[in-house]
VOGU-3710 file (C-alpha; in Angstrom, 3 decimals, decimal comma):
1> xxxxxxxxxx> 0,000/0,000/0,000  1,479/2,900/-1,376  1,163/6,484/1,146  1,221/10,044/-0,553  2,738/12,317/1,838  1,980/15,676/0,326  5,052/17,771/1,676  4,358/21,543/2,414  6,866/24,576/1,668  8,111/26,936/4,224
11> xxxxxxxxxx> 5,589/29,232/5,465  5,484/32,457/4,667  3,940/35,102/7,258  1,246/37,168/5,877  2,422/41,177/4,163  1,577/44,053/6,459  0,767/47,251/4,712  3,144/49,741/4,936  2,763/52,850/6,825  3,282/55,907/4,708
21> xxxxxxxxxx> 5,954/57,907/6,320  5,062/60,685/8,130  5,501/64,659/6,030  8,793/66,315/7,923  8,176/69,898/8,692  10,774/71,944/7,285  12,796/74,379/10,369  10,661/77,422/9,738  7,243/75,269/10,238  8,291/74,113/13,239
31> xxxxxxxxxx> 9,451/77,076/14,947  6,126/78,513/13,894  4,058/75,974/15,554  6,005/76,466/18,835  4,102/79,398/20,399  1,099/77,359/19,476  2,024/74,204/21,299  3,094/75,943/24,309  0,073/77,906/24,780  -1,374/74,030/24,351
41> xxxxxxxxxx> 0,444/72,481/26,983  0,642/75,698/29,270  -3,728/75,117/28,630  -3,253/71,443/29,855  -1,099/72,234/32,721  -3,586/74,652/33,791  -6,629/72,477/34,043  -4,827/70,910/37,113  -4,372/72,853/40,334  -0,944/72,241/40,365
51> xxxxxxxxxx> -0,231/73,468/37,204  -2,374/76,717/37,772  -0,698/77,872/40,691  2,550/77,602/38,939  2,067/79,809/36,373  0,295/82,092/39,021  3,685/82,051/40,202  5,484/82,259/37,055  3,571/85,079/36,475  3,983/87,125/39,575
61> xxxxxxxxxx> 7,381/86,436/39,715  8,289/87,940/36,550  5,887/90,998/37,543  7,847/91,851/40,239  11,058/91,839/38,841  9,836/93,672/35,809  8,418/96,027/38,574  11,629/95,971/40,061  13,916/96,729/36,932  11,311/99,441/35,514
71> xxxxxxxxxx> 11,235/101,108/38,808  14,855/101,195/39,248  15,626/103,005/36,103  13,215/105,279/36,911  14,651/106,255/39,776  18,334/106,462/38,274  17,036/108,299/35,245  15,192/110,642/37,404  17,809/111,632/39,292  20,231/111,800/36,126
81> xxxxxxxxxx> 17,787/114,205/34,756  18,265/116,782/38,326  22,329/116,293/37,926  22,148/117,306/34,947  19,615/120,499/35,217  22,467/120,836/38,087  25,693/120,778/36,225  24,886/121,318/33,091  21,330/122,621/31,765  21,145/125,548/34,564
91> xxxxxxxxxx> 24,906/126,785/33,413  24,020/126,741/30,176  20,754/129,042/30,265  22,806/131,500/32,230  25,437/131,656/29,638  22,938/132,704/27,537  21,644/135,108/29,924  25,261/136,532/30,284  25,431/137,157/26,513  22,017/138,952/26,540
101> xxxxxxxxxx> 23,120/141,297/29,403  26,681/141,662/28,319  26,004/142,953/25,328  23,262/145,377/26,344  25,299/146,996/29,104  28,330/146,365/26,495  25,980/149,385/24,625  24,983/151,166/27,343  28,645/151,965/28,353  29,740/152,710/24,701
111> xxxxxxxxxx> 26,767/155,624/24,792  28,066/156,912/28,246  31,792/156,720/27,586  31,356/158,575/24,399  29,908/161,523/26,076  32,738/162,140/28,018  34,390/165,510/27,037  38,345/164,883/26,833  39,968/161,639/27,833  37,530/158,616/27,667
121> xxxxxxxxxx> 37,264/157,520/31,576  39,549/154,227/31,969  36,269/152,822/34,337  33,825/152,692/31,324  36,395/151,717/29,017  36,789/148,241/31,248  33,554/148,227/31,599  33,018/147,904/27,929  35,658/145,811/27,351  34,974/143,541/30,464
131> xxxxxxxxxx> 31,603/143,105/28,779  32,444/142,192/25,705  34,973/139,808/26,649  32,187/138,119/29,219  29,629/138,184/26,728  32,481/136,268/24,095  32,988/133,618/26,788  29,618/132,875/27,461  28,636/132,680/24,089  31,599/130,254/23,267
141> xxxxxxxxxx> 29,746/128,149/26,610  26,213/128,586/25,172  27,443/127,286/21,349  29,373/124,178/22,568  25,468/122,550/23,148  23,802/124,542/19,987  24,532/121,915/17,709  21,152/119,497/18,834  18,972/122,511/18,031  19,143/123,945/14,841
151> xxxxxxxxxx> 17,707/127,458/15,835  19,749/127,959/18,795  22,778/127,462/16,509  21,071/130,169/13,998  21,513/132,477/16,805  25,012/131,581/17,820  25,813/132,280/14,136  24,573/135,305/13,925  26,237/136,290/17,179  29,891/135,205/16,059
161> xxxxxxxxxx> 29,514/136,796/12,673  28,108/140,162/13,732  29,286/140,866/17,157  33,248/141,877/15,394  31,291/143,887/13,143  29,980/145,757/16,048  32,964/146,152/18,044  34,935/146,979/14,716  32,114/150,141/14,522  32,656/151,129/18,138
171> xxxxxxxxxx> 36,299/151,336/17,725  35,941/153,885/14,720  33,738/156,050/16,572  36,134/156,215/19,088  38,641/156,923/16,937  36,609/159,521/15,396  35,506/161,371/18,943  38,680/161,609/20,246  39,712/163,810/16,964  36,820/165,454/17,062
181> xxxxxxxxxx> 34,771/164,611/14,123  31,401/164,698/14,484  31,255/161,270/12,408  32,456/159,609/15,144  28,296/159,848/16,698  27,447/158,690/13,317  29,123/155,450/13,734  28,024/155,450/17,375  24,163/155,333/16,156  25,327/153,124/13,506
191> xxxxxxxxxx> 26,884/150,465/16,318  23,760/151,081/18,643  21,434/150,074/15,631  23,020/146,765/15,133  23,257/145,792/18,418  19,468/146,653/18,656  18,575/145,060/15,282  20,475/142,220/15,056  23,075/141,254/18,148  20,369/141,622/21,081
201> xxxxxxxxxx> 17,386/139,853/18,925  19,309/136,784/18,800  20,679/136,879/22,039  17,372/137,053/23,810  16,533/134,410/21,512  19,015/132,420/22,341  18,258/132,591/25,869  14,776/132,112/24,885  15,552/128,820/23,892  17,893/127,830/26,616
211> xxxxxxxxxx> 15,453/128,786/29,198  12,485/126,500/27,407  15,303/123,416/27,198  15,702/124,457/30,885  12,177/124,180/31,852  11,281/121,206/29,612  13,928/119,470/31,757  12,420/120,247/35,237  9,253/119,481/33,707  10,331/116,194/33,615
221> xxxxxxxxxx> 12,248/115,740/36,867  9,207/116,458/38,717  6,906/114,692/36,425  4,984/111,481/37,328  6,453/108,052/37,125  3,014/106,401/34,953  4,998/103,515/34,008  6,236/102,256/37,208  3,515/103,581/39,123  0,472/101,210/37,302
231> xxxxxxxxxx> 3,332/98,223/37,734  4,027/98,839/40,934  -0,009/99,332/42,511  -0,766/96,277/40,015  1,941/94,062/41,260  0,144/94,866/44,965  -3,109/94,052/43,479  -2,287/90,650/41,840  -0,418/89,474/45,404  -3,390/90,623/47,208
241> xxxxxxxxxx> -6,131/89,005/44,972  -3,648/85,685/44,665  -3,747/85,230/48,886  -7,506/85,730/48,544  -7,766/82,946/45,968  -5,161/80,895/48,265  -7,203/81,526/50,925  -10,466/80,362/49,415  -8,964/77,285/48,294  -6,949/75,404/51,125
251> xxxxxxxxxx> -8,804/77,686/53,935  -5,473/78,981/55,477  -5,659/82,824/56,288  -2,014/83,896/55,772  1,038/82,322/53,154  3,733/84,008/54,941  5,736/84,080/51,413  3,616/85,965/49,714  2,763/88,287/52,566  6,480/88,673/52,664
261> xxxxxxxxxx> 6,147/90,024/49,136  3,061/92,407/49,925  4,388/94,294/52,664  8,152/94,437/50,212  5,877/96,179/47,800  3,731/98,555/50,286  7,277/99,481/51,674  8,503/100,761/48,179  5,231/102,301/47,033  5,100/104,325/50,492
271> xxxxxxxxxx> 9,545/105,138/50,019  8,810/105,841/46,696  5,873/107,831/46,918  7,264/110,028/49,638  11,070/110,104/48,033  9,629/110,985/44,923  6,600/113,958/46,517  9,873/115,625/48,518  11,918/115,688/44,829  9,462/117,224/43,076
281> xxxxxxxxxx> 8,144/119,299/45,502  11,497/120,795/45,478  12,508/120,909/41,998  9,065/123,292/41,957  10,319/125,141/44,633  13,583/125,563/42,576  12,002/126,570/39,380  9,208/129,187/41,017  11,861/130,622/42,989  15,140/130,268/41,029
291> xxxxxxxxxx> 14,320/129,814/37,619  11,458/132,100/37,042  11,968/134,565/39,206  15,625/134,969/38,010  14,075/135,144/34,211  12,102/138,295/35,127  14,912/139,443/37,028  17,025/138,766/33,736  14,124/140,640/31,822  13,986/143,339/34,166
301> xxxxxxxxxx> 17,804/144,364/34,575  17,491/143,983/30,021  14,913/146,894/30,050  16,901/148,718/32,699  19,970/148,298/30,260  18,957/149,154/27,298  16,880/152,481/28,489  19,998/153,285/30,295  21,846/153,142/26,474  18,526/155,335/25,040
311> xxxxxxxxxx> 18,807/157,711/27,844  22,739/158,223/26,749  21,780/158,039/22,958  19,514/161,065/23,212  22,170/163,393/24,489  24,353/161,890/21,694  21,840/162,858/19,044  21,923/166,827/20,632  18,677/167,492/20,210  17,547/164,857/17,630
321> xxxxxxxxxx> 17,274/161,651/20,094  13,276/162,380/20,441  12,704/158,740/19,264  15,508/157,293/21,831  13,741/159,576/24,193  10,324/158,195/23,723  12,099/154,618/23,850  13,636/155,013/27,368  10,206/155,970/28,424  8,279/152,855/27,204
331> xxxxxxxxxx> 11,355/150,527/28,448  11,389/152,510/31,899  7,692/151,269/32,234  8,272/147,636/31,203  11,316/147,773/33,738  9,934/149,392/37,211  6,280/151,338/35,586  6,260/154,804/35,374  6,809/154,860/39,150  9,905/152,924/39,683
341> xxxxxxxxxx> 7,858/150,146/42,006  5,592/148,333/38,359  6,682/146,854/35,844  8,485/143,468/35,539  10,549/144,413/38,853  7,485/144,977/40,348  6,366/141,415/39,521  9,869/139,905/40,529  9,272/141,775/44,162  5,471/140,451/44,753
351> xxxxxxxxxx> 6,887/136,716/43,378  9,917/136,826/45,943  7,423/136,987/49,104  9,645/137,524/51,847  12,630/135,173/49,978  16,451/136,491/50,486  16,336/138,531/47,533  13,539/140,647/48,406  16,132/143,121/49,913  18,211/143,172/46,629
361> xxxxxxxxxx> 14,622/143,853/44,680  13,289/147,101/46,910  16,947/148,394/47,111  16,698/148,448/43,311  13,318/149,950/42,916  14,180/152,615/45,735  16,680/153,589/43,326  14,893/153,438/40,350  12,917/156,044/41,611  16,112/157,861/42,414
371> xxxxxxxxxx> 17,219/157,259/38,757  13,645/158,504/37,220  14,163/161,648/38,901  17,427/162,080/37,638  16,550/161,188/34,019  13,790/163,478/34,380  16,397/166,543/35,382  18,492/165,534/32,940  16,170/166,056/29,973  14,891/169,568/31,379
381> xxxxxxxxxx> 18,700/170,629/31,264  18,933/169,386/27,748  15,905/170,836/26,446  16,083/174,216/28,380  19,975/174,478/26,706  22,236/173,231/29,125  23,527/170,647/27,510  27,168/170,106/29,104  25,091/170,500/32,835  22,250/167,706/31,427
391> xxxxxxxxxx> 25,744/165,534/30,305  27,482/165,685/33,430  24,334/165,027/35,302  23,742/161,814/32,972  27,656/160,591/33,636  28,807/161,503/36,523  29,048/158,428/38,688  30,478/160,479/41,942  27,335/161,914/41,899  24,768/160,337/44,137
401> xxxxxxxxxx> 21,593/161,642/42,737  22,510/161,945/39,043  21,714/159,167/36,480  24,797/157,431/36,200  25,114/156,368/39,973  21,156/155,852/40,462  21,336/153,544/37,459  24,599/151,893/38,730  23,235/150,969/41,985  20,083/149,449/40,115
411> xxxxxxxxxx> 22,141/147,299/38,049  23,814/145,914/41,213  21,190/145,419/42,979  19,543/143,319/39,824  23,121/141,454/39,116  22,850/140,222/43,288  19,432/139,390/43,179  20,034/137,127/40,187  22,677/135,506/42,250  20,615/135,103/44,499
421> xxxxxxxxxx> 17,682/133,568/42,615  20,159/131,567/41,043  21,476/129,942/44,384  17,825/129,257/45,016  17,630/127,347/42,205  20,498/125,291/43,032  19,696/124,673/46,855  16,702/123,585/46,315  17,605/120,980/43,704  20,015/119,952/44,845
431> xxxxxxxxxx> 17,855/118,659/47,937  15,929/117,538/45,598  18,142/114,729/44,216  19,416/114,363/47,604  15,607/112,822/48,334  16,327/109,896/46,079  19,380/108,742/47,656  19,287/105,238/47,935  15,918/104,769/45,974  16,647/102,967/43,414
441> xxxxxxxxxx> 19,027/100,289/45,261  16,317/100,337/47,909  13,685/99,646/45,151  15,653/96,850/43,314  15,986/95,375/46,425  12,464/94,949/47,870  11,221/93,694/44,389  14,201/91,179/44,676  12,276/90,303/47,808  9,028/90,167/46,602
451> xxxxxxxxxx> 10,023/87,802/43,878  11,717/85,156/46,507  8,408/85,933/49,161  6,213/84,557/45,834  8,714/81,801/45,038  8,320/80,516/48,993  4,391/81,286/48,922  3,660/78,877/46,455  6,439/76,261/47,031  4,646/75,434/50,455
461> xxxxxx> 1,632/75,450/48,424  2,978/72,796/45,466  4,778/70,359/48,051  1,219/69,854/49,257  0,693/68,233/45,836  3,404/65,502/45,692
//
């Protein structure tokens, strides 16, 4: 009996089908899609309590050392801002001012000087030369920071180019007087005009501008700090509202961490907020009783000057200075009124209230009134005849009630109540940056401690998860 044995092959395991491979996302996909998966698995995270409280953390952390670094430049800005009104801003605008009333009393001396019959007194001539060499000085000062404003360097221009030319005219009708030519007045007027026209126009606007750059800049020492303020006070708010949520949720009335972190932050809002109220209280008190009163001081002792150089003028013209005349009267009244106690030192006297240069300001208007007088003797001598008498009356410095030493004593008094407004300025800014001393360490500080109160809070908080 035959058997068939039917033999079988090796077997072979069934095909799988094969798994297409998956697309590769090129570098730039996949960097987009990464703020989109993290806000995915930042949304996961947060659906457990755990996770929520961490990035409650996360996020109060980083708010207070944002708070921190914000507030802390601030501060160092802030008081950057004072040193510099201090040591460099203030300077400047009185450089400016110094080139304004050089040059006008640079004028008014020229007039004077040139009445004087024979040899040209050696006092005025220093004087005029002592001006112009002051109001050279300050005007190299005033140029070196002309450069960020293009107007301001207009004026310094026009300044350098014109103020040889003037000189260069005063010289000849020197020249001219002490020979005896009559042109010598000529170029006198001529010298007067362009100091009028063209010199003093762009001095006071130089000073003008330097005063605004001046004020702009203690406008913002004594402005509000928004941005750290509404960081600050919401930094307070989020720790406060986070220990109420705490609270509610594992029914424990303080997390010493984060309470830690809320009295760090009252302690620099209440340093800051007083630090910063003293500062600017005082960088007001600096600018109302430096800065502006010394601008109408400045204003004041201009008007003074340049009627002074009319009142000369007019005797220079011999009999045909009616419109220099009629000029001294309307400066007079911008200067002290038509009483010698109005006018813009008038203003300066009621804004000093009592303040150290309130003596310096009635000295000057007592003798403005002395000066008035005079002027007002001087033109009856002229117009009765007595011209050489009306002259010596105008020049004659020994001579306590004449023009020349009423108006010499006004200036004084003008140049030491500057001074002194001046000195206020500087006193009380100074005090004002001396407020912020140790602010801004102080502030970095406490919001360095508010960060590691947070960190604590909530680490107590997630061990309780583990």
């Amino acid at each position: 009996m035959t058997s068939t044995v039917t033999g079988r092959g090796p077997s072979v395991p069934p095909t799988r089908p094969r798994r297409e491979p998956r697309p590769t996302r090129s570098g730039v996909g996949w960097l987009l899609e990464l703020p989109a998966n993290a806000v995915r698995r930042v949304a996961r995270s947060a659906k457990a309590t755990p996770g929520r409280l961490s990035l409650i953390a996360t996020g109060l952390i980083v708010l207070a050392l944002v708070t921190g670094l914000v507030g802390t430049a601030s501060v160092l800005n802030r008081d950057n801002t004072i040193n510099a009104l201090i040591d460099h801003r203030e300077p400047l605008a009185a450089a400016a001012q110094e080139v304004y009333g050089s040059l006008s009393d640079a004028d008014a001396t020229a007039a004077s000087a040139f009445l004087s019959t024979g040899t040209e007194p050696p006092e005025l001539r220093e004087r005029y030369e002592l001006d112009i060499a002051r109001a050279g000085a300050a005007l190299a000062k005033a140029a070196s920071d002309s450069g960020s404003v293009p107007e301001a360097a207009e004026q310094v221009g026009i300044l350098s180019q014109r103020l040889p030319v003037y000189t260069g005219l005063i010289e000849t009708a020197r020249a001219n007087n002490r020979q005896g030519f009559p042109s010598g007045a000529a170029y006198l007027r001529e010298a007067s005009e362009l100091m009028r026209s063209q010199l003093l126009p762009a001095a006071h606007r130089l000073y003008e501008i330097d005063a605004q750059r001046l004020v702009d800049e203690q406008d913002t020492a004594s402005g509000v700090p928004w941005l750290t303020a509404v960081l600050v006070f919401g930094l307070l708010a989020a720790l406060i509202a986070t220990q109420i949520h705490l609270k509610r949720r594992t029914n424990r009335v303080f997390n010493i961490g984060l309470l830690v972190a809320s009295i760090a932050v009252g302690l620099s809002i209440l340093w800051g907020a007083g630090a910063l109220t003293v500062q600017s209280v005082l960088v007001s008190s600096g600018r109302s009783t430096g800065t502006e009163q010394a601008d109408l001081l400045v204003r004041a002792r201009i008007a003074a000057l340049q009627a002074r150089a009319d009142e000369t003028l007019t005797l220079v013209a011999r009999g045909g200075g009616e419109s220099y005349d009629k000029e001294f009267g309307e400066l007079f009244g911008q200067f002290a009124g038509e009483d010698g106690q109005g006018g813009l030192l008038g203003e300066a006297r009621r804004g000093a209230e009592g303040g150290p240069e309130t003596t310096h300001i009635a000295s000057a208007a007592n003798h403005a009134t002395t000066w008035l007088r005079a002027h007002g003797e001087v033109r009856r001598l002229d117009d009765s005849g007595n011209y050489a008498e009306a002259v010596g009356l105008a020049i004659d410095g020994t001579d306590e009630e004449g023009a020349a030493a009423a108006f010499s004593r006004v200036d004084g008094d003008l140049v030491a109540a500057i001074g002194v407004a001046r000195q206020s300025f500087l006193d009380e800014t100074t005090n004002g940056s001396r407020a912020l001393t140790l602010l801004a360490p102080g502030f970095a500080v406490l919001a360095a401690i508010a960060a590691l109160g947070t960190t604590l809070g909530f680490r107590e908080r997630l061990r309780e998860y583990r």
